[in-house]
Biotite code that builds the C-alpha atoms (Angstrom):
import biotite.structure as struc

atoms = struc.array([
    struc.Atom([61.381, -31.190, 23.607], chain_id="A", res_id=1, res_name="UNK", atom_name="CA", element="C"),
    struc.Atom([60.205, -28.508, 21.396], chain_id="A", res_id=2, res_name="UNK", atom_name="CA", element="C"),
    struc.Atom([59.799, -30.672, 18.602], chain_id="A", res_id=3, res_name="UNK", atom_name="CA", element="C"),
    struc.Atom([57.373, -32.933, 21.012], chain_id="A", res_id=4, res_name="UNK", atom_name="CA", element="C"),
    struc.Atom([54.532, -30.009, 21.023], chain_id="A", res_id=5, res_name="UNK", atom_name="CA", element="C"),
    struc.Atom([54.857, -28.874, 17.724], chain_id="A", res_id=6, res_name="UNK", atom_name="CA", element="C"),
    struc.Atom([50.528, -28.914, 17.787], chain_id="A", res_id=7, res_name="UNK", atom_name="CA", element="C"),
    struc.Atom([50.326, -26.775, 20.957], chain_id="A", res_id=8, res_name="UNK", atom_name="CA", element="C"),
    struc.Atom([49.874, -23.488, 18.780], chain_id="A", res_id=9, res_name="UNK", atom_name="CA", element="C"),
    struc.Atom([47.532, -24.896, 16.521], chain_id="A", res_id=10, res_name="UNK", atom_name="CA", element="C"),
    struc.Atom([45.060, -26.459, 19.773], chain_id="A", res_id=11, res_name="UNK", atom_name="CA", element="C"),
    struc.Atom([45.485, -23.360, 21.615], chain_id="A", res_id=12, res_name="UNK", atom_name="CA", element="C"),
    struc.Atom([44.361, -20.823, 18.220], chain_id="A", res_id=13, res_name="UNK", atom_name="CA", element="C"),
    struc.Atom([41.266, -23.591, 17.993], chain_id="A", res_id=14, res_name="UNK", atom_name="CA", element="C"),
    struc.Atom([40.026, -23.347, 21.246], chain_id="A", res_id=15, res_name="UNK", atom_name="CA", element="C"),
    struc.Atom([40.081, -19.718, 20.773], chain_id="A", res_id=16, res_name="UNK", atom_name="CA", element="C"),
    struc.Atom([37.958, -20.232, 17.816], chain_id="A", res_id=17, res_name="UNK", atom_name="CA", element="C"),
    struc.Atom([35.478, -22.583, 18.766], chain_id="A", res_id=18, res_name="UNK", atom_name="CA", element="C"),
    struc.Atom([35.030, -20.378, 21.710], chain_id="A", res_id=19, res_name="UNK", atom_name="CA", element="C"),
    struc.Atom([34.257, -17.272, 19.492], chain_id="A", res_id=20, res_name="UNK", atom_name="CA", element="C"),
    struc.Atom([31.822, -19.052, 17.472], chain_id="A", res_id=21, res_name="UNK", atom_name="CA", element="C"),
    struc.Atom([30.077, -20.030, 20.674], chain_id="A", res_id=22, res_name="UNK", atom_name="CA", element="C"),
    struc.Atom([29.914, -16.628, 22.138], chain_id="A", res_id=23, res_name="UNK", atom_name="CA", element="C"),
    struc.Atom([28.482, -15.338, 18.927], chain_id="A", res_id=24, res_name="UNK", atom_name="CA", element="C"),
    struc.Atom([26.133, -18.359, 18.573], chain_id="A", res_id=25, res_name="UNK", atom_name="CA", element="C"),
    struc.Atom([24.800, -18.032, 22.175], chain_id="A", res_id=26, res_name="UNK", atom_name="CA", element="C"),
    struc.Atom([24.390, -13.835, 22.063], chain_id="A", res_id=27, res_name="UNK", atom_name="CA", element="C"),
    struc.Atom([21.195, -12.450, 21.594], chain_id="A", res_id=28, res_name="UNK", atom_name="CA", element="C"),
    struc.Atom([19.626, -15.888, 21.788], chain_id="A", res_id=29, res_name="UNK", atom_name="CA", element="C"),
    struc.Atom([17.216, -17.032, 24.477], chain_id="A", res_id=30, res_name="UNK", atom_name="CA", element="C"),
    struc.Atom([15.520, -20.398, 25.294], chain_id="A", res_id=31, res_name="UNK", atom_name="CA", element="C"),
    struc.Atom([12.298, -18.348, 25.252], chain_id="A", res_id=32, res_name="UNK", atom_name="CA", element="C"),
    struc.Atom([12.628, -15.518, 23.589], chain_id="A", res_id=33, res_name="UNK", atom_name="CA", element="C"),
    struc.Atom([9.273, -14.126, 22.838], chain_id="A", res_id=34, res_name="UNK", atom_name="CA", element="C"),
    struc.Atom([10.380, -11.433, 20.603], chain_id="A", res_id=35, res_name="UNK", atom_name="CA", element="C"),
    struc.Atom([11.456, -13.601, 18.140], chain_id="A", res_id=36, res_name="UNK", atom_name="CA", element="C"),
    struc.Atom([9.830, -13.937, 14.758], chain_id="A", res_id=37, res_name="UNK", atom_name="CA", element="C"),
    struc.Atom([8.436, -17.173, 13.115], chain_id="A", res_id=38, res_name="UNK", atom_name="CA", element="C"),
    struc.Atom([9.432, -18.977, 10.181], chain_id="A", res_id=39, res_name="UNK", atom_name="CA", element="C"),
    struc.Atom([6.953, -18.799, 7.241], chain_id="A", res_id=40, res_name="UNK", atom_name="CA", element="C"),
    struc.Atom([4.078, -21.113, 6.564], chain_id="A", res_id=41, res_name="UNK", atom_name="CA", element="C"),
    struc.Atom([0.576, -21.449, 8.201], chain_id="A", res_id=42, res_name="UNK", atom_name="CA", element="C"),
    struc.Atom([0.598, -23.499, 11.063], chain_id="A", res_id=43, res_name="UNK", atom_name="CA", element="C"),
    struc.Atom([-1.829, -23.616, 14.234], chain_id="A", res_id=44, res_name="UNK", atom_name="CA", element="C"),
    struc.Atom([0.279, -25.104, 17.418], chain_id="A", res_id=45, res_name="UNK", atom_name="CA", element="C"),
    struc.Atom([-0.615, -27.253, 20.200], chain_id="A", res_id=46, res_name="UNK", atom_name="CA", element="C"),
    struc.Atom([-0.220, -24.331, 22.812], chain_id="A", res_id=47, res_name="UNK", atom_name="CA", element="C"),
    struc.Atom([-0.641, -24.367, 26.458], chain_id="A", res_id=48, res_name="UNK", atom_name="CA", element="C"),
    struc.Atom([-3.536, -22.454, 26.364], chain_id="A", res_id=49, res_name="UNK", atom_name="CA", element="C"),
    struc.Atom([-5.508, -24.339, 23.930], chain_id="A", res_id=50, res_name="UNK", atom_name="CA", element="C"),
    struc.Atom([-8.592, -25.649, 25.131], chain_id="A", res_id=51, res_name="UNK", atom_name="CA", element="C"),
    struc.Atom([-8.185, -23.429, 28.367], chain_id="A", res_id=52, res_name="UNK", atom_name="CA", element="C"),
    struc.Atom([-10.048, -20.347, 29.822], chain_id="A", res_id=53, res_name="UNK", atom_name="CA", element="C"),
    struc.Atom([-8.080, -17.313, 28.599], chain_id="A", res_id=54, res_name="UNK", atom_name="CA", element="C"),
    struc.Atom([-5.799, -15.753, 31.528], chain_id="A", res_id=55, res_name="UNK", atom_name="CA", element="C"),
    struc.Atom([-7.009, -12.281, 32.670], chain_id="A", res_id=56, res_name="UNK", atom_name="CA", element="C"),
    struc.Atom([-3.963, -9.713, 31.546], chain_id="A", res_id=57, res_name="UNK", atom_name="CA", element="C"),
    struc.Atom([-4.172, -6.068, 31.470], chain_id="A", res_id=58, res_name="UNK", atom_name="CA", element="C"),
    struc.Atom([-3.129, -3.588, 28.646], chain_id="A", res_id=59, res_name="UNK", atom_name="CA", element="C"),
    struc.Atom([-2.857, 0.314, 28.898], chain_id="A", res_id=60, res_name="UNK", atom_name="CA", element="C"),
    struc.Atom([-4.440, 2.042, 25.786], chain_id="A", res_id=61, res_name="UNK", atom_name="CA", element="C"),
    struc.Atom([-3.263, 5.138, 24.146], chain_id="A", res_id=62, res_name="UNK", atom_name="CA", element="C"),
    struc.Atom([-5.151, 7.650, 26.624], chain_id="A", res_id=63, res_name="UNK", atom_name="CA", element="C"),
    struc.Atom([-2.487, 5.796, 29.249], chain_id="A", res_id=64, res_name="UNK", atom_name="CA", element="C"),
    struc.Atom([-5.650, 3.688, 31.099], chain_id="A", res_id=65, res_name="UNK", atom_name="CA", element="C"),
    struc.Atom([-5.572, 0.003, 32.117], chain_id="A", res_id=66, res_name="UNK", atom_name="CA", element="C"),
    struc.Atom([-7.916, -2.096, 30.560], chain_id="A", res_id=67, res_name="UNK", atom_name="CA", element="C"),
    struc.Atom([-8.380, -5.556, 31.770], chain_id="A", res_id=68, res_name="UNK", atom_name="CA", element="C"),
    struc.Atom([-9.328, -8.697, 28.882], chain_id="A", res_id=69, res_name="UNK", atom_name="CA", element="C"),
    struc.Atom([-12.609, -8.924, 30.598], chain_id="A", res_id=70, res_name="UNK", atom_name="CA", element="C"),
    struc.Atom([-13.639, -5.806, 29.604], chain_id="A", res_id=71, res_name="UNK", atom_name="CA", element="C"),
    struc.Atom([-13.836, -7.745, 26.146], chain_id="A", res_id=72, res_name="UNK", atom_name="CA", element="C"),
    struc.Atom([-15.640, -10.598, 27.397], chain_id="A", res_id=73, res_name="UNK", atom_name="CA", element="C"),
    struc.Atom([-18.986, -10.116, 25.613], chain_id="A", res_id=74, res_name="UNK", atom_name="CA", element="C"),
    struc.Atom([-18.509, -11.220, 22.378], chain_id="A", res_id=75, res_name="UNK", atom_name="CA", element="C"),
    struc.Atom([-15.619, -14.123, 20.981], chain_id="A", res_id=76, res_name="UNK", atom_name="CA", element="C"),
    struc.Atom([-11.978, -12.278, 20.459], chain_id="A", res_id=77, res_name="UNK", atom_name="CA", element="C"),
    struc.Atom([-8.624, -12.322, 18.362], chain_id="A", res_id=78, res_name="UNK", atom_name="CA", element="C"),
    struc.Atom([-5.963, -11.603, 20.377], chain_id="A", res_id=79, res_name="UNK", atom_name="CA", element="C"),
    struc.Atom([-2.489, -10.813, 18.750], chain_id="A", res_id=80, res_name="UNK", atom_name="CA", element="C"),
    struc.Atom([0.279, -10.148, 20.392], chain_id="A", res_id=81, res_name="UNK", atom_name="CA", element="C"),
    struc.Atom([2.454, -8.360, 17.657], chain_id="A", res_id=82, res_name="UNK", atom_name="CA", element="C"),
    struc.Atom([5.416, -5.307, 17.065], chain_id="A", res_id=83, res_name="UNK", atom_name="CA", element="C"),
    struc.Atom([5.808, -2.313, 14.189], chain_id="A", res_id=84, res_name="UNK", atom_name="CA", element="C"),
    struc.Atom([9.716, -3.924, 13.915], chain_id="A", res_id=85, res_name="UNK", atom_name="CA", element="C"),
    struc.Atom([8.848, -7.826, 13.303], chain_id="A", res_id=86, res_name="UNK", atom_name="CA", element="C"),
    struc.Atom([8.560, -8.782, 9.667], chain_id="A", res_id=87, res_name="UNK", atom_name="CA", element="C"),
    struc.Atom([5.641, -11.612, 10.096], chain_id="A", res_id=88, res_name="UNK", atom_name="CA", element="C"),
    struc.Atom([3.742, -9.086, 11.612], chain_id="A", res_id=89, res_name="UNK", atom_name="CA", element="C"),
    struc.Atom([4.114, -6.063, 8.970], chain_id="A", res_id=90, res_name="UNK", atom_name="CA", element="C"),
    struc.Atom([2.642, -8.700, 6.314], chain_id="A", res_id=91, res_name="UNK", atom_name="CA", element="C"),
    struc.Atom([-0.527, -10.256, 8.246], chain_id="A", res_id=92, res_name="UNK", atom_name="CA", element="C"),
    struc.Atom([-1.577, -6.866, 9.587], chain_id="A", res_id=93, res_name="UNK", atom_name="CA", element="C"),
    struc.Atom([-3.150, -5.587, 6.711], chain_id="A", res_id=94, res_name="UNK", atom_name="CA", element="C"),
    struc.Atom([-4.740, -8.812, 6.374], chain_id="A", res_id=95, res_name="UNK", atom_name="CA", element="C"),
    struc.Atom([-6.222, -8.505, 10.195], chain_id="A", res_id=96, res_name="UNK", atom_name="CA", element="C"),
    struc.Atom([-7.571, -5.044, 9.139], chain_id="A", res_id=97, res_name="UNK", atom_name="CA", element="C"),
    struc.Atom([-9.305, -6.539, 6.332], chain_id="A", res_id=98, res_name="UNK", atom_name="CA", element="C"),
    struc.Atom([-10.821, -9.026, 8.528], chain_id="A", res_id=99, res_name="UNK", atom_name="CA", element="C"),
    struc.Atom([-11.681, -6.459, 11.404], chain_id="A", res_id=100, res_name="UNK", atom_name="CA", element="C"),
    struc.Atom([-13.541, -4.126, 8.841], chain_id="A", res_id=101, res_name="UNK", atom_name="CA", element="C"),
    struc.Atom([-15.426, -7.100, 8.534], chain_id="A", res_id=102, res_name="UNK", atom_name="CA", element="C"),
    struc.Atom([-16.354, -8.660, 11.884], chain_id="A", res_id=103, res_name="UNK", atom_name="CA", element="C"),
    struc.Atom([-15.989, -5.599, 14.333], chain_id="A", res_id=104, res_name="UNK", atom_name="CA", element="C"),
    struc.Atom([-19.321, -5.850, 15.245], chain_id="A", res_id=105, res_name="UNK", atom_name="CA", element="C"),
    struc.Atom([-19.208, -9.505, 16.163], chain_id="A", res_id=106, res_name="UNK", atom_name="CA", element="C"),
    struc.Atom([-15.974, -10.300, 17.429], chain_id="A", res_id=107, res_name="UNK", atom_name="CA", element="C"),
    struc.Atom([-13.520, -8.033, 19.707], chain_id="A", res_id=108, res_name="UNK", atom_name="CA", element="C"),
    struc.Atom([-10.287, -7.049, 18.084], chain_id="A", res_id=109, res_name="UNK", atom_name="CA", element="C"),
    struc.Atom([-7.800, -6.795, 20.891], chain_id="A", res_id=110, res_name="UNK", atom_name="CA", element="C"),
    struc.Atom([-4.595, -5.961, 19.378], chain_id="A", res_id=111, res_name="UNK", atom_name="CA", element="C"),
    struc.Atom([-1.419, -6.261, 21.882], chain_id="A", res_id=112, res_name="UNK", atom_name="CA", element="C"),
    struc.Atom([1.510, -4.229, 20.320], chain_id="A", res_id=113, res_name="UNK", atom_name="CA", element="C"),
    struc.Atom([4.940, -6.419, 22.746], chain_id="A", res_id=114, res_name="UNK", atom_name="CA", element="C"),
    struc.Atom([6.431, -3.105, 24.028], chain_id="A", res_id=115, res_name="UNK", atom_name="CA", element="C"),
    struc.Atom([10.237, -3.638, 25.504], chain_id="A", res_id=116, res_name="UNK", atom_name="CA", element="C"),
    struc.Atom([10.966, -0.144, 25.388], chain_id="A", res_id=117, res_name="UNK", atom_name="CA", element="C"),
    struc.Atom([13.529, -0.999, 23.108], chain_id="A", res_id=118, res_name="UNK", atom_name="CA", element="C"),
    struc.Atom([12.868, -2.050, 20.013], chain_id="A", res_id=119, res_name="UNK", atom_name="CA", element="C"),
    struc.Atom([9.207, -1.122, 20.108], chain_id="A", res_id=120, res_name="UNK", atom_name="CA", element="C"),
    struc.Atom([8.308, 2.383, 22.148], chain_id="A", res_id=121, res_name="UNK", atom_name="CA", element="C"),
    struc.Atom([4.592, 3.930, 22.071], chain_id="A", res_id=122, res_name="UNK", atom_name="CA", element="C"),
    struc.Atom([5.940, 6.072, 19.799], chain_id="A", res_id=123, res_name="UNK", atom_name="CA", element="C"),
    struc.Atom([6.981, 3.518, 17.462], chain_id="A", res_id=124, res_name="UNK", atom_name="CA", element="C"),
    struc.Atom([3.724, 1.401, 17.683], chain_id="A", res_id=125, res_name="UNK", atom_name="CA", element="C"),
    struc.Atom([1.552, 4.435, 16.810], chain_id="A", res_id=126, res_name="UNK", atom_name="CA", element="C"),
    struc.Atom([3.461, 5.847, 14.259], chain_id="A", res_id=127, res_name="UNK", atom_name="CA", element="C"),
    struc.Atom([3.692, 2.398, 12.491], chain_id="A", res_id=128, res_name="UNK", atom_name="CA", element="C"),
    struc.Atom([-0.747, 2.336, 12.390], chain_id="A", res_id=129, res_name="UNK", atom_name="CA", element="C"),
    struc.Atom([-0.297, 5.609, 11.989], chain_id="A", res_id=130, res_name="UNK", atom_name="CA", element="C"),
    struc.Atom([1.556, 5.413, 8.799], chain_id="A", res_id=131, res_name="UNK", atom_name="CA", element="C"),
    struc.Atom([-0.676, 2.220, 7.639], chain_id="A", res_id=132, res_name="UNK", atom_name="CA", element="C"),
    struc.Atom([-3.688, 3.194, 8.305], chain_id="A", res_id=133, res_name="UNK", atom_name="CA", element="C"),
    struc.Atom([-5.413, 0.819, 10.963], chain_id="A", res_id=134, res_name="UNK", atom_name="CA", element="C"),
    struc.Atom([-8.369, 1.522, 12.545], chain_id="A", res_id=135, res_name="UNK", atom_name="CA", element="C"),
    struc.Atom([-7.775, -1.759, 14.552], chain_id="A", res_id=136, res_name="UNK", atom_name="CA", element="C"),
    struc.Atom([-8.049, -1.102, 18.271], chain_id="A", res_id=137, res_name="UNK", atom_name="CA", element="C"),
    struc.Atom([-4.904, -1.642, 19.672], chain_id="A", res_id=138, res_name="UNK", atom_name="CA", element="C"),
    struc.Atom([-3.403, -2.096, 23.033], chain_id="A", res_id=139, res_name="UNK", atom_name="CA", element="C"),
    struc.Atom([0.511, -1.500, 24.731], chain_id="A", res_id=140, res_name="UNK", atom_name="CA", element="C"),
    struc.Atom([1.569, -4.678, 26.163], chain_id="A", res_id=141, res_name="UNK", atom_name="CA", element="C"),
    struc.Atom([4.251, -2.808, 28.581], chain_id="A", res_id=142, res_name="UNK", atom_name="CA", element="C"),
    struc.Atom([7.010, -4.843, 29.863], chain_id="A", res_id=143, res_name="UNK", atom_name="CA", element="C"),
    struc.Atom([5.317, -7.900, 27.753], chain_id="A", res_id=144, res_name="UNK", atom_name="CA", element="C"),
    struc.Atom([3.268, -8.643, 31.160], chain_id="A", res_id=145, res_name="UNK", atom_name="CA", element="C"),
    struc.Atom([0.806, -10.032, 28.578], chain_id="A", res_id=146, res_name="UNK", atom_name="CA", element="C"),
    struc.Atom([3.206, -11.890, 26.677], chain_id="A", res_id=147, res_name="UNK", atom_name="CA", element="C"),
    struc.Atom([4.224, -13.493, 29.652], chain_id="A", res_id=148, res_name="UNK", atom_name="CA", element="C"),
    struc.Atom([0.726, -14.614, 31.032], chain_id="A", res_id=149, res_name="UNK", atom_name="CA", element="C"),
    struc.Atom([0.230, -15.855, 27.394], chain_id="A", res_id=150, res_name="UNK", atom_name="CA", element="C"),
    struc.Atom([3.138, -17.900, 26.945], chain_id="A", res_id=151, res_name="UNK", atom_name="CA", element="C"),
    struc.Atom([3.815, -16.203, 23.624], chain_id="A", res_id=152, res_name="UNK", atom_name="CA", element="C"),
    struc.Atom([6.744, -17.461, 22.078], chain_id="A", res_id=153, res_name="UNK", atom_name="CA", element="C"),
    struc.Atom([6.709, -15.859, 18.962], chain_id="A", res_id=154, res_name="UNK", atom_name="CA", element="C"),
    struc.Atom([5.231, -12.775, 17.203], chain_id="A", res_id=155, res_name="UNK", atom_name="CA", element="C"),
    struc.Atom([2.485, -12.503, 15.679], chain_id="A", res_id=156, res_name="UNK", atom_name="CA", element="C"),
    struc.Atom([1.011, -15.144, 18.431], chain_id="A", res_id=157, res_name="UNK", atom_name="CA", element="C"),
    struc.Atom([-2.702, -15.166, 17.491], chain_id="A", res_id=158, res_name="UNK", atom_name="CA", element="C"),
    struc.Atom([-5.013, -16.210, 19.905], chain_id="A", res_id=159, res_name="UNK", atom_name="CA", element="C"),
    struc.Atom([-8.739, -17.135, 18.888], chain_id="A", res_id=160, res_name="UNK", atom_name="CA", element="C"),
    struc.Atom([-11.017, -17.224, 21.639], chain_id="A", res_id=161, res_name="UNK", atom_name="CA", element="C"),
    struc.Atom([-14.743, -18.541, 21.857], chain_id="A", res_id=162, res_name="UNK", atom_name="CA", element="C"),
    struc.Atom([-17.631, -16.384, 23.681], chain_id="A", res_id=163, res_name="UNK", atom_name="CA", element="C"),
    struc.Atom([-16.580, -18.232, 26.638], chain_id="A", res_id=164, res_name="UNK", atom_name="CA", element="C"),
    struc.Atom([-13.784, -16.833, 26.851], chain_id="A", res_id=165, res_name="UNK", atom_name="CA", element="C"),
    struc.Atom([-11.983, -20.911, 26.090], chain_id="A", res_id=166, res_name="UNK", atom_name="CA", element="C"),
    struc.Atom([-8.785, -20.650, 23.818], chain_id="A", res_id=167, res_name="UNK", atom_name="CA", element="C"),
    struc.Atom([-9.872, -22.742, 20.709], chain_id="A", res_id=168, res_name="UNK", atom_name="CA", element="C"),
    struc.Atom([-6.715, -21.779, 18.593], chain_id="A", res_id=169, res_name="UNK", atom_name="CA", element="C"),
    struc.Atom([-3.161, -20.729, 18.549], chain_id="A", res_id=170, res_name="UNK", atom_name="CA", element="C"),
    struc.Atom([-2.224, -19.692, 14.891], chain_id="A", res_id=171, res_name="UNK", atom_name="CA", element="C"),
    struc.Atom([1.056, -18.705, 14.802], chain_id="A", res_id=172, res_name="UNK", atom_name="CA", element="C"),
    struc.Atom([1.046, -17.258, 10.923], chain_id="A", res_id=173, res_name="UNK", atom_name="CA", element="C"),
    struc.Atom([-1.575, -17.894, 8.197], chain_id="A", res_id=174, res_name="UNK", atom_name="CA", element="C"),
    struc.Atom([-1.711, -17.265, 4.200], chain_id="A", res_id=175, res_name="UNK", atom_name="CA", element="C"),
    struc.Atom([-4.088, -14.447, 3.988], chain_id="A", res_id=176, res_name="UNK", atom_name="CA", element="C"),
    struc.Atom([-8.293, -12.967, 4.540], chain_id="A", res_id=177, res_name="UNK", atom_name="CA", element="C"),
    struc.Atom([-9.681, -16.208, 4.018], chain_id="A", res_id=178, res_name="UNK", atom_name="CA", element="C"),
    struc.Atom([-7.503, -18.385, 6.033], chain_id="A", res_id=179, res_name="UNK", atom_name="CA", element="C"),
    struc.Atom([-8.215, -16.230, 8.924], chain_id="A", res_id=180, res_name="UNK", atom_name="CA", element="C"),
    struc.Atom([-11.714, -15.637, 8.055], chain_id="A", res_id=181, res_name="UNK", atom_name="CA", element="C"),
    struc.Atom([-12.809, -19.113, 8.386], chain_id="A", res_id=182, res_name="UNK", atom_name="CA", element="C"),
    struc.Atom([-10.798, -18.983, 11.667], chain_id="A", res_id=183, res_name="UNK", atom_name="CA", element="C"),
    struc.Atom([-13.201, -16.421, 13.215], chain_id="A", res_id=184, res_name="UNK", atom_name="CA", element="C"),
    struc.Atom([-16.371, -18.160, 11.503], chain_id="A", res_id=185, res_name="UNK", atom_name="CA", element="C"),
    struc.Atom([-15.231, -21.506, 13.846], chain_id="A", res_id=186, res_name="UNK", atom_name="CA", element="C"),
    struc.Atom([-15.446, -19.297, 16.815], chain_id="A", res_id=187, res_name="UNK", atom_name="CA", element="C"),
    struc.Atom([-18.671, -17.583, 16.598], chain_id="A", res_id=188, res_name="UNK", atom_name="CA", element="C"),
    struc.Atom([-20.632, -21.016, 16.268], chain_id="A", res_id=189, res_name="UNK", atom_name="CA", element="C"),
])
């Protein structure tokens, strides 16, 4: 009878695998996890918002007040939703405060840093420009209410938004000044 389930041992120690690579597969990972980080490459999406009025949000700035997005309404913006911890981010910055030296004066600059209070704090995000440099304005997304009106699905989400306030472009990462520049010249014709 023994001799009959001889395999037993070996099915049972396999389930117990294949059940420890799913747990580790399936922790830490979300259908929608909006903190995640994309993969490299410049590539504009089809996002729900293209094409569509921008969705009022509010942000708190670093004197602690809410600010609404129509406060920003008067001119075209760039919106980027971003964090001092994600990689994508730490390399495109600089390249968004090349660009914002450049068109301050035409376009508003509304830079969301994704705070979840655990891997980005305040006191992280201002450090971080801080230590860089920026004179970017930027904004504390707190509880990534933002995020969430946004539909951002990864970081840096980069929103470019006509004086209308219509979402003509989601650009999820781009190559460098230029790229983005002629980005910002489309939305101030």
């Amino acid at each position: 009878m023994l001799k009959d389930k001889w395999w037993l041992p070996f099915l049972t120690v396999g389930v117990i695998v294949a059940a420890v690579f799913a747990m580790l597969y399936f922790s830490g990972t979300k259908k929608n996890d909006k903190a995640s980080t994309q993969t490299s490459g410049s590539a504009a999406v089809e996002h729900v918002l293209t094409g569509q009025q921008l969705p009022e949000f509010e942000m708190e700035d670093q004197l602690g007040a809410l600010k609404k997005s129509s406060e920003f309404y008067d001119k075209p913006m760039l919106v980027v939703e971003w964090a001092s911890w994600c990689p994508y981010c730490q390399r495109q910055l600089p390249e968004i405060q090349k660009v914002y030296k450049k068109y301050k004066n035409k376009i508003n600059f509304v830079m969301l840093d994704m705070l979840d209070f655990h891997k980005e704090t305040k006191e992280q995000a201002d450090q971080y420009v801080s230590e860089k440099g920026y004179t970017f304005p930027y904004y504390y997304d707190a509880g990534e209410k933002a995020a969430d009106i946004l539909h951002v699905q990864s970081i840096p989400g980069i929103y470019l938004v006509d004086k209308n306030q219509k979402v003509r472009k989601v650009i999820l990462n781009f190559h460098d000044e230029a790229a983005l520049e002629k980005e910002l010249e489309e939305i101030l014709k």
